[in-house]
C-alpha positions in Angstrom: -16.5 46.0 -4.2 -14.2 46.8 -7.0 -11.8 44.6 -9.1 -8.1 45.2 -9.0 -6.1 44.5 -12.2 -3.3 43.5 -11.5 -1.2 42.0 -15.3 1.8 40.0 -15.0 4.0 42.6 -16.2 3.4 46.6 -16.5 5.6 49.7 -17.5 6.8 52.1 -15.4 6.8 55.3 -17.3 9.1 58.7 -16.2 7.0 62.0 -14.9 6.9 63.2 -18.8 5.0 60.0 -19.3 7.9 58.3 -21.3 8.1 54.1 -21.0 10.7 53.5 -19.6 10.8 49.5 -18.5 8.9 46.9 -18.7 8.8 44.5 -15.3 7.2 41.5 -13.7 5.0 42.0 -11.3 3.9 39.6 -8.2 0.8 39.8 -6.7 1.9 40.9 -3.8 4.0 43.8 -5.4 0.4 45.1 -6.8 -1.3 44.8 -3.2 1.3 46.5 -1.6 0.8 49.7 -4.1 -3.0 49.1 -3.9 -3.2 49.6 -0.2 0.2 52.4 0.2 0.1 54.2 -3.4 4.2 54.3 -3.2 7.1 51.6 -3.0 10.4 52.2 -2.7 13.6 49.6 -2.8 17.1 49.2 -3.3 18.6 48.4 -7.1 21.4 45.9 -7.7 24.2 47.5 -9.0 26.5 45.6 -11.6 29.2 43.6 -9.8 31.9 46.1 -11.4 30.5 49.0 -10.2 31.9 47.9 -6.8 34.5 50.4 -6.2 35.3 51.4 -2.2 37.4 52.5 -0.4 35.9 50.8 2.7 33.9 47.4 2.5 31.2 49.0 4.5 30.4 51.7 2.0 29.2 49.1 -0.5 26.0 48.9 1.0 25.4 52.7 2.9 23.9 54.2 0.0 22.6 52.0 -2.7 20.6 52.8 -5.4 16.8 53.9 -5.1 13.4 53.4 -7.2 10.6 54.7 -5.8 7.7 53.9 -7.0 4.2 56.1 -7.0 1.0 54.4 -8.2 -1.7 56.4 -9.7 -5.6 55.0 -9.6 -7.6 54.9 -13.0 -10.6 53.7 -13.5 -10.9 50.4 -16.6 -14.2 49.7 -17.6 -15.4 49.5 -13.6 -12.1 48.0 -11.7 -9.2 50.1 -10.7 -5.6 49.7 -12.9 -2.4 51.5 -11.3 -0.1 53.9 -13.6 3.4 53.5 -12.5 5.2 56.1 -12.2 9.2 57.4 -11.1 11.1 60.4 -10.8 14.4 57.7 -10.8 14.4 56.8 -14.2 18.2 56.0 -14.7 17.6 53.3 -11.1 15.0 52.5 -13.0 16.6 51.1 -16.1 18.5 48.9 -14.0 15.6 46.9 -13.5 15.4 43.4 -14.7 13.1 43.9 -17.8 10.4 41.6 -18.5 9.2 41.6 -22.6 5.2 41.8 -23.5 3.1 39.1 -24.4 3.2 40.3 -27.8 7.3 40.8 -28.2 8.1 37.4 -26.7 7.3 35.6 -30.3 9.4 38.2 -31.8 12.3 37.4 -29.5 12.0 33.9 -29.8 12.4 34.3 -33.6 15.4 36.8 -33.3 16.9 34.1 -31.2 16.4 31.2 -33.3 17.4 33.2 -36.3 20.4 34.1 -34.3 21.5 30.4 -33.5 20.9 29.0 -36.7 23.3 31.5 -38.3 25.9 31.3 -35.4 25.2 27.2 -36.0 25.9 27.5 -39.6 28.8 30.4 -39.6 30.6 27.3 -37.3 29.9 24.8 -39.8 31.4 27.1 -42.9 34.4 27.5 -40.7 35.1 23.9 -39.7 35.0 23.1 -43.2 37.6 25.0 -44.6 39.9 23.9 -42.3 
């Protein structure tokens, strides 16, 4: 029997094979594409995008990402390549940073605070 991988996050790239987001992924997300090969759901649009006429057209055509899963083989189990054609739904995906950019972030954000922190001192000051 083969081994599924199935990573805490992944990319979902364009057809052009461009990256286009980076999201979590739950287990039962990847068994889902594992066993169907597609997915497709409904995007949360931005609060302010909520402009109707009628209340009931909010929700009669929401925005779509569908999903298609393509099968390669990594050193004997079976990773999925994810792919869309919706790659503007796409980016309105909740993005999930990469092992290897989350100590980057961290820094950028305490870099960020400790300037903010220290701008606000400076300004108390010269009052």
């Amino acid at each position: 029997m083969k081994k599924f991988l199935k990573p805490p996050q992944a990319v979902i790239f364009s057809r052009d094979m461009e990256p286009i987001i980076s999201i979590d992924m739950r287990e039962w997300f990847w068994d889902y594409l594992f066993m169907h090969g597609r997915l497709t759901f409904a995007v949360p649009k931005p609060m302010s995008n909520f402009q109707y006429d009628d209340e009931e057209d909010k929700f009669a055509h929401p925005d779509r990402v569908t999903i298609d899963a393509v099968p390669f083989d990594v050193n004997g189990a079976v990773g999925l390549l994810l792919i869309t054609h919706d790659d503007v739904n796409a980016l309105m995906l909740k993005s999930a940073w990469l092992p290897g950019q989350q100590k980057d972030l961290a820094d950028e954000k305490r870099k960020a605070f400790v300037h903010g922190f220290v701008k606000a001192l400076y300004e108390m000051r010269e009052r």
